[in-house]
N, CA, C and O atoms as CSV, one atom per row, in Angstrom:
chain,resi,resn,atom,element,x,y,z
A,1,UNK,N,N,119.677,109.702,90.958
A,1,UNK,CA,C,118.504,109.399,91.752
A,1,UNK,C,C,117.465,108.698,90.868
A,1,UNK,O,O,117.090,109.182,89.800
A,2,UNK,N,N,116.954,107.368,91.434
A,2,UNK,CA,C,115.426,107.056,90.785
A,2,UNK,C,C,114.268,107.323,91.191
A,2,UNK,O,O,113.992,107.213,92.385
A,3,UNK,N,N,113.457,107.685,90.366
A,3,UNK,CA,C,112.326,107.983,90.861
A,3,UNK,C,C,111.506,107.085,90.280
A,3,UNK,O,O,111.626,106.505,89.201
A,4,UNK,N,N,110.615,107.020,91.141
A,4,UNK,CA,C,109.269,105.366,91.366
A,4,UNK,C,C,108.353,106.684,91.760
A,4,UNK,O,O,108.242,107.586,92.591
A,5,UNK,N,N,107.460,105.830,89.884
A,5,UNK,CA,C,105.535,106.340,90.278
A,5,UNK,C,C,105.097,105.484,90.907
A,5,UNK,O,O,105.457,104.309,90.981
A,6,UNK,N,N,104.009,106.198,91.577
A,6,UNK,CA,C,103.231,105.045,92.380
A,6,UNK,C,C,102.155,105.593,92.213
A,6,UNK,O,O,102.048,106.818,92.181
A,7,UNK,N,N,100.994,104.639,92.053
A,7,UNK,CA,C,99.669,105.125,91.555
A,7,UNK,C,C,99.036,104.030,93.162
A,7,UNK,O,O,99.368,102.860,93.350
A,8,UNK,N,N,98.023,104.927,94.168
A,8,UNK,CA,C,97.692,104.034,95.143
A,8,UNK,C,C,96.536,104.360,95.303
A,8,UNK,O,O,96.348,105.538,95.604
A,9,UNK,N,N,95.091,103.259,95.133
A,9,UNK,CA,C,94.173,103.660,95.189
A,9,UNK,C,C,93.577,105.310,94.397
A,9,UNK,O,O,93.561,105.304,93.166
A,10,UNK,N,N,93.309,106.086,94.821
A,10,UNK,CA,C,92.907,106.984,93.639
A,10,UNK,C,C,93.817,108.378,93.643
A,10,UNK,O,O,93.397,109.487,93.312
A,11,UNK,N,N,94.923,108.116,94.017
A,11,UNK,CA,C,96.346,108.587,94.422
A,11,UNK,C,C,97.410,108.208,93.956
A,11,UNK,O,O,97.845,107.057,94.009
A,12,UNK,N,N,98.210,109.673,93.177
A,12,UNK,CA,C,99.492,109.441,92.737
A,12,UNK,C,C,100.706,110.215,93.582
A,12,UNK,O,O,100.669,111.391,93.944
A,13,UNK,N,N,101.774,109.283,93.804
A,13,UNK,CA,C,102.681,109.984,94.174
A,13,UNK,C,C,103.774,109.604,93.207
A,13,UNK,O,O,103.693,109.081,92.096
A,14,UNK,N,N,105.334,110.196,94.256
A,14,UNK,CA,C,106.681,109.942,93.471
A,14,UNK,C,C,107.913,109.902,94.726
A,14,UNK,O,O,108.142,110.534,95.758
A,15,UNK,N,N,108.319,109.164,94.234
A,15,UNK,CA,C,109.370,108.747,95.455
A,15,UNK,C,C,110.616,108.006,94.792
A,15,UNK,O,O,110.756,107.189,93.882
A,16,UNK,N,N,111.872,109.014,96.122
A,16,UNK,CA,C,113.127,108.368,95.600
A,16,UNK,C,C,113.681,106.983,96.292
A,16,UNK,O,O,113.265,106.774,97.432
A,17,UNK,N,N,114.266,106.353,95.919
A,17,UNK,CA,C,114.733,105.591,96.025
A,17,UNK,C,C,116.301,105.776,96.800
A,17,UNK,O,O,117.312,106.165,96.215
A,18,UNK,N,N,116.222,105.423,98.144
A,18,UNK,CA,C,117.454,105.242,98.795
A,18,UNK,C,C,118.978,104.300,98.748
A,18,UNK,O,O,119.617,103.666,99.588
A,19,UNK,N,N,119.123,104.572,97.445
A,19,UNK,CA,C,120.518,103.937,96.967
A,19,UNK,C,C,121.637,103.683,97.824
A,19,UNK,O,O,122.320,102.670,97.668
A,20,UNK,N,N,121.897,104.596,98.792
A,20,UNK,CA,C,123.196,105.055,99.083
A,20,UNK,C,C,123.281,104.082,100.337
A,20,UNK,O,O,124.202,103.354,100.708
A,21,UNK,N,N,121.365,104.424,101.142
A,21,UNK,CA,C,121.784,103.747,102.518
A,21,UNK,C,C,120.889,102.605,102.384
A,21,UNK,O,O,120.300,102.214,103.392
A,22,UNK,N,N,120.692,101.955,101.137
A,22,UNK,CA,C,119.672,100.642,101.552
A,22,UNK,C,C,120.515,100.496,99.702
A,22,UNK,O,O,119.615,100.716,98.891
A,23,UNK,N,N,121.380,100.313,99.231
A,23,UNK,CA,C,121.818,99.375,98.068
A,23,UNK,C,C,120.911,98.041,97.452
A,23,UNK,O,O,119.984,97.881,96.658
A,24,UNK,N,N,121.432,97.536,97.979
A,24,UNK,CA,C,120.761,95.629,98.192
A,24,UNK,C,C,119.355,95.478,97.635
A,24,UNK,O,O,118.884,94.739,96.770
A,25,UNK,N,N,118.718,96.641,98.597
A,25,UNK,CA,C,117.087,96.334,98.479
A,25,UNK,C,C,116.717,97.134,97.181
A,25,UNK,O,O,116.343,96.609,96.132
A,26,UNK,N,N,116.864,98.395,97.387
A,26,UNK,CA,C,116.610,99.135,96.071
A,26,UNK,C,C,117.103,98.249,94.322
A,26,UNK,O,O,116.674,98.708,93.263
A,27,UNK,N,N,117.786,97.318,94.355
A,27,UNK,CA,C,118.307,97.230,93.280
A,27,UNK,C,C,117.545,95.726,93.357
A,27,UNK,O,O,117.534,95.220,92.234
A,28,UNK,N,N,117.077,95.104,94.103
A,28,UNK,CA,C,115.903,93.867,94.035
A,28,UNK,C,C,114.812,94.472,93.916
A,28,UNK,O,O,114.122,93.908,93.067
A,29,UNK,N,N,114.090,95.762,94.566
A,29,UNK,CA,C,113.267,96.481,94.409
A,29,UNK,C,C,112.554,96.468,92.597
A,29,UNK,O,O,111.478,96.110,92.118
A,30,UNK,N,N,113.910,97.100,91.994
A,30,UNK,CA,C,113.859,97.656,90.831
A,30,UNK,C,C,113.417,96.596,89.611
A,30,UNK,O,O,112.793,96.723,88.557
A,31,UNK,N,N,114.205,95.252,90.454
A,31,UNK,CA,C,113.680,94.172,89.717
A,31,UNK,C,C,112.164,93.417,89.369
A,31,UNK,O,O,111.842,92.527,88.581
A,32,UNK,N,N,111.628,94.004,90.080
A,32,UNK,CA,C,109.967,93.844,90.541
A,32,UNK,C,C,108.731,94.195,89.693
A,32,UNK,O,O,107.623,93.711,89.465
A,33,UNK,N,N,109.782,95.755,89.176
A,33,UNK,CA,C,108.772,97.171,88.355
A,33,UNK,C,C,108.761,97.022,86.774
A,33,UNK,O,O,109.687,97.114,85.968
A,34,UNK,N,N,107.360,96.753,86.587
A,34,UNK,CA,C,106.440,97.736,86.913
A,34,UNK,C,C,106.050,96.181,87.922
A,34,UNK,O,O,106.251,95.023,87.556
A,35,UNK,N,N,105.308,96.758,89.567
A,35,UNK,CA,C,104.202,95.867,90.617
A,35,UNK,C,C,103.578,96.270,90.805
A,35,UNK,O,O,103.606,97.443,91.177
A,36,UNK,N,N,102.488,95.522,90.667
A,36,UNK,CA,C,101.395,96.180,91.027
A,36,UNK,C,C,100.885,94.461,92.130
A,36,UNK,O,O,101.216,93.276,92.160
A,37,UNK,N,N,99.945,95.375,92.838
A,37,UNK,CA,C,99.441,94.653,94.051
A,37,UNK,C,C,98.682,95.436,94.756
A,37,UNK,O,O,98.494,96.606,94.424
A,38,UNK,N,N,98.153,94.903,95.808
A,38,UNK,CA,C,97.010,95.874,96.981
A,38,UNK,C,C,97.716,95.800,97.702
A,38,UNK,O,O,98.734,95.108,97.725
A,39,UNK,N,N,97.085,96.897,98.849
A,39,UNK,CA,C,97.457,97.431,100.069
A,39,UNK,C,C,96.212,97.310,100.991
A,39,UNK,O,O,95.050,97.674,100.812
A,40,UNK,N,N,96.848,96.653,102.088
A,40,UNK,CA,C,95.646,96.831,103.592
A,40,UNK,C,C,96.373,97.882,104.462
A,40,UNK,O,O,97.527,98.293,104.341
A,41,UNK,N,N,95.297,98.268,105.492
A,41,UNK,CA,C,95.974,98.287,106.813
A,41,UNK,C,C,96.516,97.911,107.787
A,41,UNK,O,O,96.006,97.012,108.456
A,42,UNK,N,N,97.708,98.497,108.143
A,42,UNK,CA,C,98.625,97.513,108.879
A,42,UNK,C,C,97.378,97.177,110.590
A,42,UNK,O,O,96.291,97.674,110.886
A,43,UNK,N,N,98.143,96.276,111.215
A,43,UNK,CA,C,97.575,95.343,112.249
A,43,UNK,C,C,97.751,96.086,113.281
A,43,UNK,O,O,97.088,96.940,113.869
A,44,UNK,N,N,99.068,95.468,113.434
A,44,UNK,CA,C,99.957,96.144,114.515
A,44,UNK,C,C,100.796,97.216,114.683
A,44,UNK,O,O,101.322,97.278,115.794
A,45,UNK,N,N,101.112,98.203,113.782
A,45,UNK,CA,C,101.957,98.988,113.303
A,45,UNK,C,C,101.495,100.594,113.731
A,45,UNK,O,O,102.233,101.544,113.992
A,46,UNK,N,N,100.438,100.549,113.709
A,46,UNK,CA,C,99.704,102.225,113.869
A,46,UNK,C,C,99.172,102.639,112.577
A,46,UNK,O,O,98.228,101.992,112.125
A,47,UNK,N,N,99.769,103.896,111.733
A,47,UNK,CA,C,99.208,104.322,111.017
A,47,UNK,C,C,100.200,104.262,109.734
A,47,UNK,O,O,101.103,105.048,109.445
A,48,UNK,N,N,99.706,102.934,108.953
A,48,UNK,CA,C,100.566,102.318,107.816
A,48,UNK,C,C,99.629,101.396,107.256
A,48,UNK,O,O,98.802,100.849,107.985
A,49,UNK,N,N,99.705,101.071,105.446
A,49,UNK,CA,C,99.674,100.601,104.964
A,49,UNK,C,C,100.755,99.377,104.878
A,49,UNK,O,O,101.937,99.563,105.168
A,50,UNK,N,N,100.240,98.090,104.447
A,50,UNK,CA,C,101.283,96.891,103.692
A,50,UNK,C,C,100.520,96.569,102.578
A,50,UNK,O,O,99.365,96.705,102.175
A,51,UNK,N,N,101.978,95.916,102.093
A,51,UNK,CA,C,101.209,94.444,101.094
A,51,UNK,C,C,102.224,93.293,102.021
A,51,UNK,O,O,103.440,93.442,102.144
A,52,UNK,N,N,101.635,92.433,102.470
A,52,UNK,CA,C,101.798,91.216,102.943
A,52,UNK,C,C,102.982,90.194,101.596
A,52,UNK,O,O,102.718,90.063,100.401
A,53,UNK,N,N,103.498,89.963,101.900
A,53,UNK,CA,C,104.172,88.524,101.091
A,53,UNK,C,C,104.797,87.256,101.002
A,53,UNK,O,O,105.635,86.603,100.381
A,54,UNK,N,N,103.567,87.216,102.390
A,54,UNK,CA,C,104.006,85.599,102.860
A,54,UNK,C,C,105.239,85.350,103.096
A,54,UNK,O,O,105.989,86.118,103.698
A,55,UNK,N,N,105.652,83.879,102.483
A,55,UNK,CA,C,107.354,83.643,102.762
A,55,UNK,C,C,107.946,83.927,101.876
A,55,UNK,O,O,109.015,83.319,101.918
A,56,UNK,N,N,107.855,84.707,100.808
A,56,UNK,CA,C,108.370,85.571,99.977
A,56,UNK,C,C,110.097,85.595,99.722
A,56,UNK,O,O,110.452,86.696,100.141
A,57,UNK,N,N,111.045,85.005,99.324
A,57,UNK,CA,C,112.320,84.858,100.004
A,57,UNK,C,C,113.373,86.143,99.352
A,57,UNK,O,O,114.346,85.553,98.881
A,58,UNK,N,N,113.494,87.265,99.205
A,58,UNK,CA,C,114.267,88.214,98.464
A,58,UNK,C,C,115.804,87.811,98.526
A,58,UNK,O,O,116.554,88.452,97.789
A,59,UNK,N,N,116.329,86.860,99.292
A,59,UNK,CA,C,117.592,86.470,99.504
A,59,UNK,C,C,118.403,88.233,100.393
A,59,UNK,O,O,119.550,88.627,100.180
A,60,UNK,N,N,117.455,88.879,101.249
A,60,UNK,CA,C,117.901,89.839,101.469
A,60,UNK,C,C,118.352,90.515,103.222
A,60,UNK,O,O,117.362,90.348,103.935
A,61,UNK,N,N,119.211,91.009,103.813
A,61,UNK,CA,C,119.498,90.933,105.236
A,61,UNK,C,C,119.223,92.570,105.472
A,61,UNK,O,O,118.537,93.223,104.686
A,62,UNK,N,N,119.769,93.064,106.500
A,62,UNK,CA,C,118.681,94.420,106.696
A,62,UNK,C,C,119.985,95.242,106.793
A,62,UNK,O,O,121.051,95.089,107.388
A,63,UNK,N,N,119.445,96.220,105.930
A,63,UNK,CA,C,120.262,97.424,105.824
A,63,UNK,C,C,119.656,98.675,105.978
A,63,UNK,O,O,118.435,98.829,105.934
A,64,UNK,N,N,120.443,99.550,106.152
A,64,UNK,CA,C,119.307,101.335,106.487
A,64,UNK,C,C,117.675,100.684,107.424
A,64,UNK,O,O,116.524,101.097,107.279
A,65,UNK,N,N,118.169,99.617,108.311
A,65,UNK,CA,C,116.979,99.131,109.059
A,65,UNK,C,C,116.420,100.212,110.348
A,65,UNK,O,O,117.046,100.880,111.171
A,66,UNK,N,N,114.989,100.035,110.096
A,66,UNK,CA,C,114.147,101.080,111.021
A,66,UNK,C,C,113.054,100.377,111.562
A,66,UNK,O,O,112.559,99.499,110.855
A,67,UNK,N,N,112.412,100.667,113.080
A,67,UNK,CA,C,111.294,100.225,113.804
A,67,UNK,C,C,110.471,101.375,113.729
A,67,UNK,O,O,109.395,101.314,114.323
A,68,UNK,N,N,110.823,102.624,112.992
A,68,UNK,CA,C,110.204,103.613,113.139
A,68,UNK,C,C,109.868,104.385,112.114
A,68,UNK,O,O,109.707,105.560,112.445
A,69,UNK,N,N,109.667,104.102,110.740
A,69,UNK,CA,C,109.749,104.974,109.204
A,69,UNK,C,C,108.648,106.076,109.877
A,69,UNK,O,O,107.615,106.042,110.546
A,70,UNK,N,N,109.444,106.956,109.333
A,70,UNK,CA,C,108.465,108.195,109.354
A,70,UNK,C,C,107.325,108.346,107.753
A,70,UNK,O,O,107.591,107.825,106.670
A,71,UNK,N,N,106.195,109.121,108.035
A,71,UNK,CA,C,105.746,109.520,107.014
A,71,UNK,C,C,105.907,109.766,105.929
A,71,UNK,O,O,106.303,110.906,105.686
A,72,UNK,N,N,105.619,108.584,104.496
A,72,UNK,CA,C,106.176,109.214,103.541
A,72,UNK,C,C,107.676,107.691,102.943
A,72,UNK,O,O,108.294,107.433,101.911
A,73,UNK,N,N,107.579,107.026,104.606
A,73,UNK,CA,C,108.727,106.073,104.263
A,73,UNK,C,C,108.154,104.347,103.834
A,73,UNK,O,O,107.364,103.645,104.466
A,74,UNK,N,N,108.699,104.117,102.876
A,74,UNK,CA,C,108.839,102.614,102.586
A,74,UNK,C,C,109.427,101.836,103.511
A,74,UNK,O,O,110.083,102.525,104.292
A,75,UNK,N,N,109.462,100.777,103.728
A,75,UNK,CA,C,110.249,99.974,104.319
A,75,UNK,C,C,109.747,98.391,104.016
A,75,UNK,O,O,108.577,98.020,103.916
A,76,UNK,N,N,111.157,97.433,103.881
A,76,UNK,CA,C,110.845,96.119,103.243
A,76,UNK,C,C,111.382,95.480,104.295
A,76,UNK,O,O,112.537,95.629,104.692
A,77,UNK,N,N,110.437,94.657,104.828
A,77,UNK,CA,C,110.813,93.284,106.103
A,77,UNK,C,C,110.977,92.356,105.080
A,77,UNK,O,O,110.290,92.134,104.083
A,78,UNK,N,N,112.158,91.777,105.560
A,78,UNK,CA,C,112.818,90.650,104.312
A,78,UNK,C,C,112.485,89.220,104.858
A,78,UNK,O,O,112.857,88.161,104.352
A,79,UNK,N,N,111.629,89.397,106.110
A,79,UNK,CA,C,111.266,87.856,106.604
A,79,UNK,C,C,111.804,87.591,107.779
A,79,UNK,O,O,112.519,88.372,108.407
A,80,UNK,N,N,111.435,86.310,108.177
A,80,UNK,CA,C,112.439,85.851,109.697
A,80,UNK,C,C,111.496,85.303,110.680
A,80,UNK,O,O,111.161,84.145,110.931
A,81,UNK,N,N,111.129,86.530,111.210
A,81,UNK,CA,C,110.080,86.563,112.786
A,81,UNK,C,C,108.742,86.909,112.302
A,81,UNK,O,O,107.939,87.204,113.187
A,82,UNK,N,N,108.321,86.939,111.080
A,82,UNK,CA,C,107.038,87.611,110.777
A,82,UNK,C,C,107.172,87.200,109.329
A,82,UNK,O,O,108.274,86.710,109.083
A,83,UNK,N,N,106.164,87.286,108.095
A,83,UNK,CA,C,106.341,87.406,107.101
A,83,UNK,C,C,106.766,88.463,106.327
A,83,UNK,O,O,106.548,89.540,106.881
A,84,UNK,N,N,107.351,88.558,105.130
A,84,UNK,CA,C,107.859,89.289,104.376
A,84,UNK,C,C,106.793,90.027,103.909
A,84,UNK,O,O,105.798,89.548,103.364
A,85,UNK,N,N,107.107,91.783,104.229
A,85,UNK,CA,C,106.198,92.416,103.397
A,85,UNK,C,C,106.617,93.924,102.799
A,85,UNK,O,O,107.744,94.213,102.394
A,86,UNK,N,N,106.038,94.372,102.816
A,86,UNK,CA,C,106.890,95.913,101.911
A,86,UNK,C,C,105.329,97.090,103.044
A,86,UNK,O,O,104.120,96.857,103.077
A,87,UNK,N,N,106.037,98.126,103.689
A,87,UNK,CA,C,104.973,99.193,104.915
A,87,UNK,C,C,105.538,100.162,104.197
A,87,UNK,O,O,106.718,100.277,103.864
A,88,UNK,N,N,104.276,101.115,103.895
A,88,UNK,CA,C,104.196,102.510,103.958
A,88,UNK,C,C,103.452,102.980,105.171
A,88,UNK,O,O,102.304,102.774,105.564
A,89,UNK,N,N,104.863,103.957,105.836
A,89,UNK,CA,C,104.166,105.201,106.894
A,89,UNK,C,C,103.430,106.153,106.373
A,89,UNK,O,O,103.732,106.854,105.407
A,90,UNK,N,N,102.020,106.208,107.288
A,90,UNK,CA,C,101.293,107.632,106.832
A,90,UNK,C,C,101.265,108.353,107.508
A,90,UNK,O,O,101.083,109.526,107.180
A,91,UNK,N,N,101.459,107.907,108.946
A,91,UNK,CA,C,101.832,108.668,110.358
A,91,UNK,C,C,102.779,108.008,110.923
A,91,UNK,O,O,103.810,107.477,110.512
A,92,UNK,N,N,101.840,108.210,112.816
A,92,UNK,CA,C,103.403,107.212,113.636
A,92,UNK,C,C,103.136,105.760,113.439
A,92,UNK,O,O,102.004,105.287,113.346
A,93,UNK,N,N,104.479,104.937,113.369
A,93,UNK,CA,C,104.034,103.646,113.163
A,93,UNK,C,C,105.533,103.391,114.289
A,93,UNK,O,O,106.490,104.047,114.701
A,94,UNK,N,N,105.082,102.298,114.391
A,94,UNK,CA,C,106.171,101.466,115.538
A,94,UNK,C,C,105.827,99.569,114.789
A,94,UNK,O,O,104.980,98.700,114.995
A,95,UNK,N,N,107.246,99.738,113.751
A,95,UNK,CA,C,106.551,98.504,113.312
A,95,UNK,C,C,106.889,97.248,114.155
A,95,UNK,O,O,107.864,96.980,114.857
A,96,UNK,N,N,105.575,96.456,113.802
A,96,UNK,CA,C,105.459,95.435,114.784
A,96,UNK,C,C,104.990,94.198,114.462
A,96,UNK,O,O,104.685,94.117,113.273
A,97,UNK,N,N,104.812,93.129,115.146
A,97,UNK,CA,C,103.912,92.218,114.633
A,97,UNK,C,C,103.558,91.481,115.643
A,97,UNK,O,O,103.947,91.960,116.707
A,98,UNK,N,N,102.794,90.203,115.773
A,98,UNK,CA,C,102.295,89.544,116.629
A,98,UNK,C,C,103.413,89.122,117.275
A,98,UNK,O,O,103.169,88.910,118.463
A,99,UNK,N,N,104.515,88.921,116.977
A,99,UNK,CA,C,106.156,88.386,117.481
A,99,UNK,C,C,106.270,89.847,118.203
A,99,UNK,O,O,107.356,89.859,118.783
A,100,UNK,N,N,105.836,90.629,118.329
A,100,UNK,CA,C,106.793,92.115,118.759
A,100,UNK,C,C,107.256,92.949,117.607
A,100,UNK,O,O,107.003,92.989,116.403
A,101,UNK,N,N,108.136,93.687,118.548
A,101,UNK,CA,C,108.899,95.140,117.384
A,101,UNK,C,C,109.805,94.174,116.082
A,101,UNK,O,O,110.465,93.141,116.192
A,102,UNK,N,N,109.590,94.750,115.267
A,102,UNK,CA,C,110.422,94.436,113.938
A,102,UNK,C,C,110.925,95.571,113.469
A,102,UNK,O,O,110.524,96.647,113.914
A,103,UNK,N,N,111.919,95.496,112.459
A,103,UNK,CA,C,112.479,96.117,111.888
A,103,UNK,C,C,112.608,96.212,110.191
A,103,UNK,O,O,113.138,95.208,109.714
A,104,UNK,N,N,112.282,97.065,109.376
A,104,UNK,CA,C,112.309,96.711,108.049
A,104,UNK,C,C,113.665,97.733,107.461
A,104,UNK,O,O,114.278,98.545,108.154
A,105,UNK,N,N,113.919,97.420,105.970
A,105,UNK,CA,C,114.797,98.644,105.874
A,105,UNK,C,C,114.064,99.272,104.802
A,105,UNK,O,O,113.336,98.807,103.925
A,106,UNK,N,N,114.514,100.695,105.149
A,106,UNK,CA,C,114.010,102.123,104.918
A,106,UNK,C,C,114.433,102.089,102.922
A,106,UNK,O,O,115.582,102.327,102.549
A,107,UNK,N,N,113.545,101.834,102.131
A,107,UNK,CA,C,114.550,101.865,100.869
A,107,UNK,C,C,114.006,103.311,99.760
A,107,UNK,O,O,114.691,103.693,98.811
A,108,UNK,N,N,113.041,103.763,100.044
A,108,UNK,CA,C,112.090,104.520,99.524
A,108,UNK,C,C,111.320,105.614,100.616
A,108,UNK,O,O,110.678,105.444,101.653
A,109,UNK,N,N,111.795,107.016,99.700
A,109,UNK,CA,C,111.092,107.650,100.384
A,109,UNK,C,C,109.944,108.602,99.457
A,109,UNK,O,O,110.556,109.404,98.751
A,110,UNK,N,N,108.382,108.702,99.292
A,110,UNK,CA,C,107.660,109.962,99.043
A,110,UNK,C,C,108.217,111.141,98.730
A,110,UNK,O,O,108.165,111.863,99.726
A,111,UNK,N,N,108.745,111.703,97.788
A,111,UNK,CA,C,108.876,113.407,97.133
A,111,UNK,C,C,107.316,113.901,96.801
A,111,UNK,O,O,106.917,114.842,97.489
A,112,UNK,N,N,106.719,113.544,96.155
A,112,UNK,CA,C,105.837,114.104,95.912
A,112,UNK,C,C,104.131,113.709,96.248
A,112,UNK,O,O,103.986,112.521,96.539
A,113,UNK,N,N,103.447,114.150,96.246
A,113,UNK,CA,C,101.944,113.558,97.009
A,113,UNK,C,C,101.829,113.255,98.244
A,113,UNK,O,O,100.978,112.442,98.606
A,114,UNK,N,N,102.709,113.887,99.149
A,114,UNK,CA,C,102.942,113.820,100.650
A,114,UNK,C,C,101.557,114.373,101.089
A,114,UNK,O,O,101.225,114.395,102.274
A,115,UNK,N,N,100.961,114.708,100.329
A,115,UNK,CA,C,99.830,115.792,101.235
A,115,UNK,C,C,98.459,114.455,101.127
A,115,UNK,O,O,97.376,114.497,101.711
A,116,UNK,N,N,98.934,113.421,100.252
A,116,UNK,CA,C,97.310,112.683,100.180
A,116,UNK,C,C,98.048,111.366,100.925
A,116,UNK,O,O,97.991,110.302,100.309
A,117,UNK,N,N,98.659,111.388,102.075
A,117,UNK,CA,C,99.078,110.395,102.685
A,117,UNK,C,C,98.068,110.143,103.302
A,117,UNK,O,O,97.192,109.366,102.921
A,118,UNK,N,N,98.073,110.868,104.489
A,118,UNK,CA,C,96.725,110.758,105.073
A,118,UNK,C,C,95.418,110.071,104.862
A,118,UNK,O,O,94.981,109.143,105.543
A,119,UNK,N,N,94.930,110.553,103.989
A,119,UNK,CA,C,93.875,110.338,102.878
A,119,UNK,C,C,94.167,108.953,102.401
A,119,UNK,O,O,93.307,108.093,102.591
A,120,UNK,N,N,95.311,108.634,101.787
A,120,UNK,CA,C,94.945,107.234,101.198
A,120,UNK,C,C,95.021,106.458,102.809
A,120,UNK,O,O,94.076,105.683,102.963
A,121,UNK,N,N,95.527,106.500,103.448
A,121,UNK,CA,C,95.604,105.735,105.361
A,121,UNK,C,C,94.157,105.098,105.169
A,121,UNK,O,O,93.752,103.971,104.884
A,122,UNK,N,N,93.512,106.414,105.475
A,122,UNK,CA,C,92.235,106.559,105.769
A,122,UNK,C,C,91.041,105.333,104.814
A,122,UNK,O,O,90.314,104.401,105.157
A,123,UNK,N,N,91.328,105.889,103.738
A,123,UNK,CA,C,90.662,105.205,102.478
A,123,UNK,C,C,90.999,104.051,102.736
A,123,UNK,O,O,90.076,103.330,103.113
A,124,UNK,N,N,92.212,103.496,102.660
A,124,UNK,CA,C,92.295,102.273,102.740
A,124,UNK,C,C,91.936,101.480,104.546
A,124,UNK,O,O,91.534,100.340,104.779
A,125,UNK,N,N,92.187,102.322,105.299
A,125,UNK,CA,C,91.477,101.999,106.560
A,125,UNK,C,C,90.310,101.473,106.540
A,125,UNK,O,O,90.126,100.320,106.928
A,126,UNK,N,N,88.823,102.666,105.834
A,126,UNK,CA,C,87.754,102.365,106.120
A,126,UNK,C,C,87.204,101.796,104.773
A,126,UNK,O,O,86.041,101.399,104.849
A,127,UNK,N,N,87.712,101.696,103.747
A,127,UNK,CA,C,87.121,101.142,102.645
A,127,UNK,C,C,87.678,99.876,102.128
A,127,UNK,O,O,87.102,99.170,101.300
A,128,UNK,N,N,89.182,99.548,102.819
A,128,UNK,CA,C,89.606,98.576,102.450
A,128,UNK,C,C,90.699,98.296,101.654
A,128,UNK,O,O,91.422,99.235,101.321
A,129,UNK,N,N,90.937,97.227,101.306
A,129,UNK,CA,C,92.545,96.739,100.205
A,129,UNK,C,C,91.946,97.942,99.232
A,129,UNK,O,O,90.803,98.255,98.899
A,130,UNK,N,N,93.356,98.503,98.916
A,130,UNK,CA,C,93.353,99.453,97.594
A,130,UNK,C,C,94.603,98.926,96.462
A,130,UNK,O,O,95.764,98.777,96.845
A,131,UNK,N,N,94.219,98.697,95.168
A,131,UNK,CA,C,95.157,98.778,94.295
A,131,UNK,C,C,96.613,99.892,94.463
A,131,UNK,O,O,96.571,101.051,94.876
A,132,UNK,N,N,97.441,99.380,94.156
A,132,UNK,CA,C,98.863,100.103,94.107
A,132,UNK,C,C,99.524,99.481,93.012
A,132,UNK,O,O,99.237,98.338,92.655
A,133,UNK,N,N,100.713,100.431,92.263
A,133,UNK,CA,C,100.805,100.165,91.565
A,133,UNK,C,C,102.616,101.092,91.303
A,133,UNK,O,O,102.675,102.322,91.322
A,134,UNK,N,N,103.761,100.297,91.105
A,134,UNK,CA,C,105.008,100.864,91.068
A,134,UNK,C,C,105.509,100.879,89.874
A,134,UNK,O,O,105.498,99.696,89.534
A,135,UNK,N,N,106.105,101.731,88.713
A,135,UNK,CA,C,106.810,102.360,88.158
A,135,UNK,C,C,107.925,102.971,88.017
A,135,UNK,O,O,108.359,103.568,89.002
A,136,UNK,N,N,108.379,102.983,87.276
A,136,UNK,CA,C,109.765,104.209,87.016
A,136,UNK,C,C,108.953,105.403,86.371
A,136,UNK,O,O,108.033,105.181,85.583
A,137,UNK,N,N,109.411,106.941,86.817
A,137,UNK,CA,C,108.739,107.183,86.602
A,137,UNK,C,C,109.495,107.690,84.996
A,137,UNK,O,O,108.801,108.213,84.124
């Protein structure tokens, strides 16, 4: 199992990495770290963070794909109908975009700091883009 720090806004968590049912992404993922970047609130989605990445091209097709990450879940839209971006669930989200429902795949999930999900939502809701920041941990 890998585990990815993530330092988000004034919040640390730890999260594994879904090898088994998202391969592909996790191992382009890995290629990335250490990233750092901001996070907004999602648009259309409900209660989620992104980082946006334009046309971003990962050379990547959808695997362990979800319209629905639960709390706690990553998920990477590899492009197409919307731009490429990387969503964290903090609640319900139904991801979406101005095109409609999308689908990202699930590659990462939260082990630890599940309890300041909420909290960073929020923070970054009403205060705005927050620094983030990915690791091994």
């Amino acid at each position: 199992m890998t585990t990815i720090r993530i330092n988000a806004g004034p919040y640390e968590f730890e999260a594994k990495l879904e090898h088994e049912a998202a391969p592909t992404t996790c191992e382009k993922f890995l290629t990335l770290l250490p990233y750092k970047e901001r996070i907004i609130h999602v648009r259309w989605s409900g209660e989620g963070c992104w980082i946006p990445l334009g046309e971003t091209d990962f050379g990547l097709g959808y695997e362990n794909a979800t319209s629905f990450p639960a709390p706690g879940d990553f998920i990477l839209y590899p492009g197409g109908y919307s731009e490429t971006e990387i969503l964290l669930a903090y609640g319900g989200v139904r991801f979406a975009s101005k095109m409609g429902q999308l689908a990202g795949n699930h590659f990462m999930t939260i082990t630890k700091g599940r309890e300041n999900l909420v909290a960073l939502g929020k923070k970054t809701l009403w205060d705005g883009a927050q620094n983030i920041l990915f690791s091994r941990a």
